[in-house]
N, C-alpha and C positions, 0 to 999 in steps of 0.2 A: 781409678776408672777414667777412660780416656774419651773423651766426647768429641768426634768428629762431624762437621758440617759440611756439605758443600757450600757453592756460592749463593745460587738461591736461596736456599735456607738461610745465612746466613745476614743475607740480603731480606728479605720476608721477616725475621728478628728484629733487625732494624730499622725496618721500618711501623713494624709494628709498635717501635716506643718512639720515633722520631714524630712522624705526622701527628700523633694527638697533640705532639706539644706544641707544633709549632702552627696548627688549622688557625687556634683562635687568632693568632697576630696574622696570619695571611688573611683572613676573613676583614678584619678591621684594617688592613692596607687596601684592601681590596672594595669596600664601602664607600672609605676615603677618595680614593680616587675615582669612584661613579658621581659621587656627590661635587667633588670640585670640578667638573666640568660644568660648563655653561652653552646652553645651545642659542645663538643670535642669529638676527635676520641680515640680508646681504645689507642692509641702509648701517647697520650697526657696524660691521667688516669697512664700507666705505668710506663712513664717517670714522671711526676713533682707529682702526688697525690700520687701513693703507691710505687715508687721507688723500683721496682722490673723486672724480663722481662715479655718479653713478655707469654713466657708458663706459668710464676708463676702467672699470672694474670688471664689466662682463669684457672686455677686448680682452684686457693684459691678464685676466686671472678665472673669470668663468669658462671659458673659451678651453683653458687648461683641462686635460680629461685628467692629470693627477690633481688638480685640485679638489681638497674633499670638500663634501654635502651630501645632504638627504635632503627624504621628502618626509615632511610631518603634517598629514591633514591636508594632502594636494600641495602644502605650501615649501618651499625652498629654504630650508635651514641649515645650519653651519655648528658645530664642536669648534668652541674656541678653541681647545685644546689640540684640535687635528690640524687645525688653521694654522697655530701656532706652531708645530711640529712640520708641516708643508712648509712653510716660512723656513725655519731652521735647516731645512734638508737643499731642499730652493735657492736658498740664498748667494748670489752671486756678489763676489767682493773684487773690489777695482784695485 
């Protein structure tokens, strides 16, 4: 007896025994990485990440429309993690 598949189906098979196994670990990377962010105010970015004050940081980096933030509660917050990522992508070397 000879079983023939197309691709779909065959595709649709497999996924049908791939995705359950691998949900739980994407779920728990996925957890992970909501929880290690940390959201800080611009005095916290001034003071420990770019060491500068406070006006050098709206000139040379609010000012920036890719620079990331939000708004939480009316107030101007920051994703260390997108911070850190801007930084990365931004970064000019001499």
């Amino acid at each position: 007896m000879e079983l023939t598949l197309d691709e779909d189906q065959l595709a649709e098979l497999i996924a049908k025994k791939v995705i359950p196994a691998i949900m739980p670990k994407l779920e728990t990377i996925a957890k992970e990485y909501q929880r290690d962010d940390d959201i800080v105010t611009q005095k916290y970015l001034y003071d420990n990440i770019f060491h500068c004050t406070a006006s050098e940081f709206s000139g040379k980096y609010l000012s920036d429309e890719s620079f990331p933030r939000m708004r939480k509660k009316g107030q101007l917050k920051f994703s260390k993690r997108a911070v850190n990522r801007w930084i990365d992508e931004n970064q000019v070397t001499y």
